[in-house]
C-alpha positions in Angstrom: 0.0 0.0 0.0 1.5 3.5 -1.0 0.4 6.9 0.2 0.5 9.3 -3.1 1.1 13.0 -2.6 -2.7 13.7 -4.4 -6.1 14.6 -3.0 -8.5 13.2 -4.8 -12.5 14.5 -5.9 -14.9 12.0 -7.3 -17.2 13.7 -9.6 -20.8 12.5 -9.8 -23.3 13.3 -12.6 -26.7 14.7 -11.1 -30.3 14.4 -12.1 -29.6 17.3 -15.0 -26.6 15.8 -15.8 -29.1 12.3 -16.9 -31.3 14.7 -18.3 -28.6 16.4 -20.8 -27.9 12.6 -21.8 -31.4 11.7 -22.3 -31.4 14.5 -24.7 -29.0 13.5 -26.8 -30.7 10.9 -28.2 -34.2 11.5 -27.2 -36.2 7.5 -27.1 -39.7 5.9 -26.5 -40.9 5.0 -23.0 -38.8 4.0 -20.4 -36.0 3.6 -22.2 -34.7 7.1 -20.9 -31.4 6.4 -18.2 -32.1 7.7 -14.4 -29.8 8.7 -12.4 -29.3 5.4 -10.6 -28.1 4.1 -14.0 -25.2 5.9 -14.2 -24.7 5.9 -10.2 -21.6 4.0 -11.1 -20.1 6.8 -14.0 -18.4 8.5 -11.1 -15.2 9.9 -12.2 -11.9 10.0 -9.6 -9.3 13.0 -10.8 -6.1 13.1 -9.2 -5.4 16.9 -7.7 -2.6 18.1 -6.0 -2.8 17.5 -2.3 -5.2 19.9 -0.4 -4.5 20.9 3.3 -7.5 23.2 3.5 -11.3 23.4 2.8 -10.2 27.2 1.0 -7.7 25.4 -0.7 -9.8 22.8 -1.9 -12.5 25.2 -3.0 -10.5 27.8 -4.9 -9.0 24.7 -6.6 -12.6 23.2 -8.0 -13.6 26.9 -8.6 -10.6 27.5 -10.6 -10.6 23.9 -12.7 -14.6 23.4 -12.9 -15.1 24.3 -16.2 -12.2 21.9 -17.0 -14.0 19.1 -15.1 -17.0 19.7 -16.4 -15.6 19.7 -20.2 -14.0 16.3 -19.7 -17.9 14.6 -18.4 -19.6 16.1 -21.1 -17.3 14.7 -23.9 -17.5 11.3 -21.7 -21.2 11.3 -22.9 -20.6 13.5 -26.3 -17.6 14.1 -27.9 -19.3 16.3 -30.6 -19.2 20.2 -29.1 -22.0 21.4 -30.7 -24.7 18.7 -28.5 -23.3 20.2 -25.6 -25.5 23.3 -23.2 -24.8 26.7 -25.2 -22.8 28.3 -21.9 -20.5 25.9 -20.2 -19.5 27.2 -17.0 -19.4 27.4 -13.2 -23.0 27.6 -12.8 -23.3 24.3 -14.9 -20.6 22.7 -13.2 -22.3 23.0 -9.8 -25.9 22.0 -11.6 -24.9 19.1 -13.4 -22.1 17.6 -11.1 -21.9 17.0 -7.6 -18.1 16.7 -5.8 -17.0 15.0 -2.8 -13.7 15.6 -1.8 -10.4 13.3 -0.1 -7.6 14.4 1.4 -5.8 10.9 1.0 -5.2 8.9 -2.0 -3.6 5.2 -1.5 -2.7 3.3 -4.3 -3.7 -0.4 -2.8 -2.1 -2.2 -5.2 0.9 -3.5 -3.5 1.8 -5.6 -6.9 1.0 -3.2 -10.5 3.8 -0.3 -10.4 1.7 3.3 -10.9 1.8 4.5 -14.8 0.7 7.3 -15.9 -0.1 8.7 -19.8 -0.8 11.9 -21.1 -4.6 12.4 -22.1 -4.3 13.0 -26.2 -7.1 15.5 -26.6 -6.8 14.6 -30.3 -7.9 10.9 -29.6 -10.4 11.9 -27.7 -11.9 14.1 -30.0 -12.2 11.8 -32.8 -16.0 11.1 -34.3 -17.0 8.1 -35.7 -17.3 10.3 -39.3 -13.6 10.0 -39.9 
């Protein structure tokens, strides 16, 4: 077991988040997700290690928009599907953040990698 030097947030979608998705590809009935469906979509990012709530908060207020850019193109890569205005006030409607001072990598056995997102490759449509 190994301490890292990182904080960590877990980013969970909220019931306008499900609603954005449902609207992407509007369907029939019940077919529509709810927000027990994607209970299990939450998303871990690595910060740096936070010592205080302030910290902590200026942090998330300074990278939302980031955060929130990289759960919409989770769900849609394609730009134009997303709200018009993608800001702080839509982080804090579609997105709901807890917060831990301690990450532990468990993993006594797998050494810890780490790879660059590519933007690029995540961009990419099925079109190409």
């Amino acid at each position: 077991m190994k301490l890292l030097n990182r904080s960590a947030l877990s980013v969970k979608p909220t019931q306008a988040f499900v609603d954005w998705v449902n609207s992407l590809e509007p369907t029939v009935g019940d077919d529509d997700l709810t927000l027990d469906d994607i209970a299990g979509e939450t998303t871990v990012y690595l910060i740096p290690e936070m010592d205080t709530p302030e910290a902590l908060s200026a942090y998330v207020e300074e990278r939302c928009v980031d955060l929130l850019e990289s759960e919409l193109r989770a769900w849609e890569e394609d730009e134009r599907q997303w709200p018009e205005t993608v800001d702080a006030a839509l982080f804090r409607e579609f997105l709901s953040v807890e917060h831990s001072y301690l990450a532990v990598d468990f993993d006594d056995e797998a050494a810890l990698e780490t790879a660059e997102v590519d933007d690029e490759l995540l961009m990419e449509t099925d079109e190409e």
